[in-house]
Backbone as ProteinMPNN parsed JSONL, in Angstrom:
{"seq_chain_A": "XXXXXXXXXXXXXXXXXXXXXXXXXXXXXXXXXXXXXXXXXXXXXXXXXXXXXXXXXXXXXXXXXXXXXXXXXXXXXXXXXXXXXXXXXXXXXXXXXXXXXXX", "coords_chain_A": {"N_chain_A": [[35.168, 18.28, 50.061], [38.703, 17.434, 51.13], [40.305, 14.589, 50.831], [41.407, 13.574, 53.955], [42.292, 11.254, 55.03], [44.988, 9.785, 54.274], [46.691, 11.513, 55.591], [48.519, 11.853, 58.688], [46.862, 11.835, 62.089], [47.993, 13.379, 63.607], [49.497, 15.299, 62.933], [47.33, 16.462, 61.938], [45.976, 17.439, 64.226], [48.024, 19.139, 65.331], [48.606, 21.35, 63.665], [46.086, 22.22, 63.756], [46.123, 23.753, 66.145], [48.845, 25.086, 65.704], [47.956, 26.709, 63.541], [45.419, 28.041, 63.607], [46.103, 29.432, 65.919], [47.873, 30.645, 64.604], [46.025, 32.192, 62.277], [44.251, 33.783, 63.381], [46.25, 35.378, 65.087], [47.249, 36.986, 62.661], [45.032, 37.674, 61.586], [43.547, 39.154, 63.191], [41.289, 38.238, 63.435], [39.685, 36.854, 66.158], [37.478, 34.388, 65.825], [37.706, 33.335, 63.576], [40.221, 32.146, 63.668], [39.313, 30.592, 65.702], [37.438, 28.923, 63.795], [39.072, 27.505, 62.465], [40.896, 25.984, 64.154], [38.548, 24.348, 65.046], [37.562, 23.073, 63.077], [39.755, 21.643, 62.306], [40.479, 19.98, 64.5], [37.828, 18.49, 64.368], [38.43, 17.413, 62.02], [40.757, 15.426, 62.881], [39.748, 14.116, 65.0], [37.544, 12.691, 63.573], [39.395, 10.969, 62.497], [40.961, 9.959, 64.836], [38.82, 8.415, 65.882], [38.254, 6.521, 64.381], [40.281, 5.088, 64.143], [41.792, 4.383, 66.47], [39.442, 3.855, 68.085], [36.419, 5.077, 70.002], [37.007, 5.267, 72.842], [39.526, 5.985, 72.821], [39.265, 8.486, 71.186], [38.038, 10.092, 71.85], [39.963, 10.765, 74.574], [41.584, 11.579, 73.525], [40.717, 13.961, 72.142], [40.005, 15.475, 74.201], [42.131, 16.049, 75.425], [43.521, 17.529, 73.393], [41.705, 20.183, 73.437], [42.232, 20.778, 75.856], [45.3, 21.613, 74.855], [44.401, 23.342, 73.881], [43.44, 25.28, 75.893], [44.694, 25.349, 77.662], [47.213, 26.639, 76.904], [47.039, 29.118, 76.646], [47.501, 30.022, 79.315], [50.212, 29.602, 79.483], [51.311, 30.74, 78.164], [51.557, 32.992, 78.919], [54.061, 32.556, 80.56], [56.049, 31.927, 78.644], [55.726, 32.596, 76.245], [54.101, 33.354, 73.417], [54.12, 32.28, 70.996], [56.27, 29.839, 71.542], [54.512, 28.553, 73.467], [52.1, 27.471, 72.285], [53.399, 25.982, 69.879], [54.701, 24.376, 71.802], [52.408, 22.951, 73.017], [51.06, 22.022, 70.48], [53.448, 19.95, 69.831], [52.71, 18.075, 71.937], [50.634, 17.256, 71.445], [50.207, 16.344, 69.462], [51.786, 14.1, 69.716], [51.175, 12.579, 71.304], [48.847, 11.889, 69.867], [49.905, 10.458, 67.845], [51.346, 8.431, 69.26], [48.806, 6.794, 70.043], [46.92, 6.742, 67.897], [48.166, 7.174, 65.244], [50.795, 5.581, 65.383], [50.159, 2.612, 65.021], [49.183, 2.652, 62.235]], "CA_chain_A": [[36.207, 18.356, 51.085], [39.501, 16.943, 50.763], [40.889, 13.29, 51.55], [42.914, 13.79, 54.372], [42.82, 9.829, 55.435], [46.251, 9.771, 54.42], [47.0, 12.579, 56.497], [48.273, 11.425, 60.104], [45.85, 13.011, 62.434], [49.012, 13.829, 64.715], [49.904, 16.285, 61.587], [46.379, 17.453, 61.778], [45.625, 17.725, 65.168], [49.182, 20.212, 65.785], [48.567, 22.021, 62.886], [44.808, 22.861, 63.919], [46.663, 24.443, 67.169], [49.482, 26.565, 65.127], [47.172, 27.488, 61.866], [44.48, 28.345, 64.556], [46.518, 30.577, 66.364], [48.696, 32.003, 63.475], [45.265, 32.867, 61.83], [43.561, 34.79, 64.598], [46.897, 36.854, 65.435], [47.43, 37.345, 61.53], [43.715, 38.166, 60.626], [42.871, 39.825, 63.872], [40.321, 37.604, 63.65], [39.867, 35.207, 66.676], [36.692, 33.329, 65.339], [38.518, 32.88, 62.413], [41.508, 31.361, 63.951], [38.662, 29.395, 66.161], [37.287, 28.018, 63.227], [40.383, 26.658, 61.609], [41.286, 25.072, 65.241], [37.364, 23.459, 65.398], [37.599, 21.947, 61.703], [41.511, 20.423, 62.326], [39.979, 18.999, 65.447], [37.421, 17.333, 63.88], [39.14, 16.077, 61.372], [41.216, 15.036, 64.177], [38.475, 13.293, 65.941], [37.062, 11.476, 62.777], [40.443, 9.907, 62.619], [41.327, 9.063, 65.555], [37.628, 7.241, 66.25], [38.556, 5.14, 62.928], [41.851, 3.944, 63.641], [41.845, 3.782, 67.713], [38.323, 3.649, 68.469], [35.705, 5.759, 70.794], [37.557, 5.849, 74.001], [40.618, 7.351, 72.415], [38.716, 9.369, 70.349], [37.539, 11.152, 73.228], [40.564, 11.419, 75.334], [42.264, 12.653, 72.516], [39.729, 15.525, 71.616], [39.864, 16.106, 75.422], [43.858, 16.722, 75.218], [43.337, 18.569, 71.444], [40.974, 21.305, 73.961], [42.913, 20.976, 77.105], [46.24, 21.947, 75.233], [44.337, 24.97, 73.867], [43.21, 26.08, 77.079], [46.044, 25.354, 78.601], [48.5, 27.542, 76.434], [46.728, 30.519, 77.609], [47.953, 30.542, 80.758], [51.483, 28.996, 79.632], [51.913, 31.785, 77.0], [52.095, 34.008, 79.935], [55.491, 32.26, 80.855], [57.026, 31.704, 77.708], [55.584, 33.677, 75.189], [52.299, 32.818, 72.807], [54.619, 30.832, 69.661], [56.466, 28.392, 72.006], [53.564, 27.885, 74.363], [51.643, 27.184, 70.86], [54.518, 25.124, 69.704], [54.436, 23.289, 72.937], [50.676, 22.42, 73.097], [50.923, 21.728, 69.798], [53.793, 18.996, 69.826], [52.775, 17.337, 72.957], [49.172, 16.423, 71.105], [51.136, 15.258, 68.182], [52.494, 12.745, 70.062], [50.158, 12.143, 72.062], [48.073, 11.168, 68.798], [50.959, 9.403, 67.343], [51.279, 7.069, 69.994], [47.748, 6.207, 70.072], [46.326, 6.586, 66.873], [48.992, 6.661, 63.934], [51.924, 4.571, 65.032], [49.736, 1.298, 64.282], [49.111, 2.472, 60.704]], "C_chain_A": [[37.342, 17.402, 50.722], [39.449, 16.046, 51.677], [41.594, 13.508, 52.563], [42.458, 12.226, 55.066], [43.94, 9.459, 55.029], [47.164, 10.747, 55.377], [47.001, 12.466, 58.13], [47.99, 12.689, 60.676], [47.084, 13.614, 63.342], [49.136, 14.867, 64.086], [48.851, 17.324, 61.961], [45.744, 17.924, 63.034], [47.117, 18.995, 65.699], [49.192, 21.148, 64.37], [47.016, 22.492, 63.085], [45.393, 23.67, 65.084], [47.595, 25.343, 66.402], [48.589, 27.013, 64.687], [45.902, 28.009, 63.133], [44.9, 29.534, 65.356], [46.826, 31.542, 65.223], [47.84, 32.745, 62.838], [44.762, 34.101, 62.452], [44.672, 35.865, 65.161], [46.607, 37.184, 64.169], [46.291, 37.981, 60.986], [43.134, 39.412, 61.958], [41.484, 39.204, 64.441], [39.71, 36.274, 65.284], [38.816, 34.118, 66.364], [37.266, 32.784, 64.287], [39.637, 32.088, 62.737], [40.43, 30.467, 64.928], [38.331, 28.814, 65.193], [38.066, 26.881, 62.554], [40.842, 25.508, 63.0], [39.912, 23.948, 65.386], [37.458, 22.576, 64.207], [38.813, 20.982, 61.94], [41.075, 19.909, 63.356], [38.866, 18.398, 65.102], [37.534, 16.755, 63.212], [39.712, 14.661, 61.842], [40.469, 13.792, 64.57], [38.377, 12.275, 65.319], [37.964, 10.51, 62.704], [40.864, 8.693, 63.405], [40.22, 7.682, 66.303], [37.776, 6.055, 65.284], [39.81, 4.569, 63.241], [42.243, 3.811, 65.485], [40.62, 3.727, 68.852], [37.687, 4.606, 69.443], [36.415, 6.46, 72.186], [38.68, 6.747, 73.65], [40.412, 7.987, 71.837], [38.7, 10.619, 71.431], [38.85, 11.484, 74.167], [41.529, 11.838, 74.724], [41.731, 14.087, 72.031], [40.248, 15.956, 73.152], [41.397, 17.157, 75.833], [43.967, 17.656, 74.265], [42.777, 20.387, 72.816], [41.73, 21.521, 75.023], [44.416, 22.064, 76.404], [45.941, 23.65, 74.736], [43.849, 25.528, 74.614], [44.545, 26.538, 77.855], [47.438, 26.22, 77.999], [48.46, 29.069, 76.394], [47.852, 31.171, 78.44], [49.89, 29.977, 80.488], [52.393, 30.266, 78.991], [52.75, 32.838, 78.019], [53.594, 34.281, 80.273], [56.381, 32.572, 79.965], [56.629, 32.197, 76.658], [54.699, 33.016, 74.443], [53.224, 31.547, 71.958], [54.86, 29.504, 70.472], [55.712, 28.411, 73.051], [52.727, 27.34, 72.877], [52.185, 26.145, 70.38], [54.3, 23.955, 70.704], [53.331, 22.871, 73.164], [50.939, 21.537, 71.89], [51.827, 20.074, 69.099], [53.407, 18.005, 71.094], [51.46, 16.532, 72.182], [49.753, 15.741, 70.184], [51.434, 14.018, 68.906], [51.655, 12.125, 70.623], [48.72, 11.267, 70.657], [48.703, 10.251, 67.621], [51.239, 7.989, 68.063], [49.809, 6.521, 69.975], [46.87, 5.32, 69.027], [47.307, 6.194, 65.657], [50.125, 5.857, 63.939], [51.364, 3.169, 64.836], [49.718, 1.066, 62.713], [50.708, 2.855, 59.994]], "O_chain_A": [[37.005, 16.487, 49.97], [38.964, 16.134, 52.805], [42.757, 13.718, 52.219], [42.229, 12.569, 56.226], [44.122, 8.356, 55.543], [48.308, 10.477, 55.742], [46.045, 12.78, 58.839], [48.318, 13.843, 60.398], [46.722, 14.689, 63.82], [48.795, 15.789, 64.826], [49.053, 18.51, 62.22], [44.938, 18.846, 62.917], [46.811, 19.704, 66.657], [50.284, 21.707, 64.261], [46.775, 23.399, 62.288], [44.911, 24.785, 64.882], [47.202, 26.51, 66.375], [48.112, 27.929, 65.358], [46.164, 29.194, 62.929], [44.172, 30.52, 65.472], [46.373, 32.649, 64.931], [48.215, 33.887, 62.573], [44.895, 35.242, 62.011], [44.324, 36.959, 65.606], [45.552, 37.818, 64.156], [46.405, 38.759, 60.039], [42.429, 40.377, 61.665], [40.827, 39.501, 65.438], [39.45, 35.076, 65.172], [39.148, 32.955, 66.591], [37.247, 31.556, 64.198], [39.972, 31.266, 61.884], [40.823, 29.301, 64.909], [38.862, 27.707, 65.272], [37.744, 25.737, 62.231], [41.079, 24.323, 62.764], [40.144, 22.807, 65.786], [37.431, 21.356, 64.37], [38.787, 19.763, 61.774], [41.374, 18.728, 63.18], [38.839, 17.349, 65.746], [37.066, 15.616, 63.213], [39.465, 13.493, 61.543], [40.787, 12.624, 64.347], [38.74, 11.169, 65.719], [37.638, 9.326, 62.799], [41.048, 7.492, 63.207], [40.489, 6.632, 66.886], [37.443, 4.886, 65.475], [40.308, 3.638, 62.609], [43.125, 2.983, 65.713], [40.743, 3.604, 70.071], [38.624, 5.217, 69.958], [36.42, 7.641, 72.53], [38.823, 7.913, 74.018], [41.437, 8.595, 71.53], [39.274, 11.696, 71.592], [38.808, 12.64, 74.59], [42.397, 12.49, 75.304], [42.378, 15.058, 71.638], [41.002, 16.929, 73.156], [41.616, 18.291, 76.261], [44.631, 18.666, 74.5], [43.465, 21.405, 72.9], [41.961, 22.719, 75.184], [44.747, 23.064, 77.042], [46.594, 24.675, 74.932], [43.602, 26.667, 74.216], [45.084, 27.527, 78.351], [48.486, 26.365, 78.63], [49.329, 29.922, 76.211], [48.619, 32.133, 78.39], [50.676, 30.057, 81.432], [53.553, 30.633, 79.175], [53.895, 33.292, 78.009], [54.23, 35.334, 80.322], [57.352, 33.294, 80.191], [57.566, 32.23, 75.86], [54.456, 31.887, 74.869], [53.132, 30.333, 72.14], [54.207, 28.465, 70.377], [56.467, 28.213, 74.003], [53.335, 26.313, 72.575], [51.454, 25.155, 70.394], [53.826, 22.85, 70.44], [53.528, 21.925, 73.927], [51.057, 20.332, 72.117], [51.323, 19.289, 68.296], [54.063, 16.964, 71.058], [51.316, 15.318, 72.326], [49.76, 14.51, 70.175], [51.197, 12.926, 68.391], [51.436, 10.952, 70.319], [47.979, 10.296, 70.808], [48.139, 9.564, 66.77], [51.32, 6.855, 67.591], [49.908, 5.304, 69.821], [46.393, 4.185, 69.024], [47.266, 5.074, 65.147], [50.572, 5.393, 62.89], [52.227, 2.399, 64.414], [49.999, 0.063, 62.057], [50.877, 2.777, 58.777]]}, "name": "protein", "num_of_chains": 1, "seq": "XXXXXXXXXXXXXXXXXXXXXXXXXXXXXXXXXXXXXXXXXXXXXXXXXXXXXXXXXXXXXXXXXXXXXXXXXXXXXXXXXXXXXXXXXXXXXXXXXXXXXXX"}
């Protein structure tokens, strides 16, 4: 498996939300676009438990799942990409402030 410890998890936690979607429309597949969203979130995870410890580990995974539940019902509004888009930068940051702006 590749290094991604250079790889801020903010990167990899909003890119497990696009590449997750874009797979599953693109392949037809949706396990397939789930798996790509379950691996970038635990990458995710491992990260953020190493560089801002247990509690934010967890209420970062919790946000990672919340914003893909939550873009379900948002898509409705605004259409699947920028509800996608929007899930997808809000965790970024949300794991930028926590986890990667120390390193």
């Amino acid at each position: 498996m590749a290094d991604l410890s250079r790889v801020p998890s903010s990167l990899i936690a909003a890119s497990g939300l696009v590449g997750g979607y874009g797979v599953a429309r693109w392949t037809r597949k949706r396990p397939l676009g789930g798996a790509v969203l379950a691996v970038a979130g635990a990458a995710a995870a491992q990260q953020w438990r190493q560089r801002a410890g247990g509690k934010a580990a967890g209420a970062l995974t919790a946000a990672y799942v919340a914003a893909f539940a939550g873009s379900h019902p948002l898509a409705k509004k605004v259409g699947a990409w920028p509800a996608v888009f929007g899930v997808a930068g809000a965790v970024a940051l949300a794991s930028w402030a926590v986890a990667d702006r120390q390193g």
